[in-house]
N, C-alpha and C positions, 0 to 999 in steps of 0.2 A: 673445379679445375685450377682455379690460383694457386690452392694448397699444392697441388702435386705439380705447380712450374718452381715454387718457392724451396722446396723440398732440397732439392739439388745445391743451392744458394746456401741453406743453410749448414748443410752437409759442408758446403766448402771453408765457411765461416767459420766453423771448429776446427778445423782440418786447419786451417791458418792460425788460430789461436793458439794451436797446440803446437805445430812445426815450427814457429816463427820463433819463438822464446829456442826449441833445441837448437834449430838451427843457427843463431846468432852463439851462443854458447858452446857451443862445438867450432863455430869461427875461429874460436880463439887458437887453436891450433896452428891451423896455416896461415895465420895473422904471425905466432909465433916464430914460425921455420922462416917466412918474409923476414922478418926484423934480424933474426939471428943469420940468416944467409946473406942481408943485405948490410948489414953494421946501419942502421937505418936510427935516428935516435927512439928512444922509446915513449919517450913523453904525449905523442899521439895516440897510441897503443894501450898506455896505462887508460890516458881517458876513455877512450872506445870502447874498453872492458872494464872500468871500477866496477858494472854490478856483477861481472863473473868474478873477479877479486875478491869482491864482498862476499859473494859464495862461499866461494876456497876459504875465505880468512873465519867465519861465520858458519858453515855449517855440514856436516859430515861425508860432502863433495870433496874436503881437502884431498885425500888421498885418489882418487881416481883421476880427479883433476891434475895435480900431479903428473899421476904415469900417463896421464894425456900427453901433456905436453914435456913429458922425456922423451915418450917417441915422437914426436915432431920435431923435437931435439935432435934427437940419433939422425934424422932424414938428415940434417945440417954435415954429421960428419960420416 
């Protein structure tokens, strides 16, 4: 019976390991269209995301990463 309470737990544990890294890294987005909508400085922003930068700058994310954030861009104008 332990096994089958724990079951559920652990199912969520993955499920978080896996969402938690996309979803911080898709942030970056409407973290983007904030700063460009708000004339906000960037130096928060850079920090908050140096390891999605390290991505983009480091490994073959550059381009999607990109036209990510052109269109979050475009929402701006």
């Amino acid at each position: 019976m332990a096994d089958e309470t724990q079951e559920p737990r652990r199912h969520g544990v993955w499920v978080a390991l896996l969402l938690v890294p996309i979803l911080y890294t898709l942030s970056i987005g409407p973290a983007h269209y904030f700063i460009r909508r708000t004339d906000k400085g960037v130096r928060p922003y850079v920090r908050a995301y140096t390891p999605v930068i390290w991505l983009h700058d480091h490994t073959s994310l550059e381009k999607p990463l990109e036209r990510y954030l052109q269109w979050w861009g475009a929402l701006v104008h």
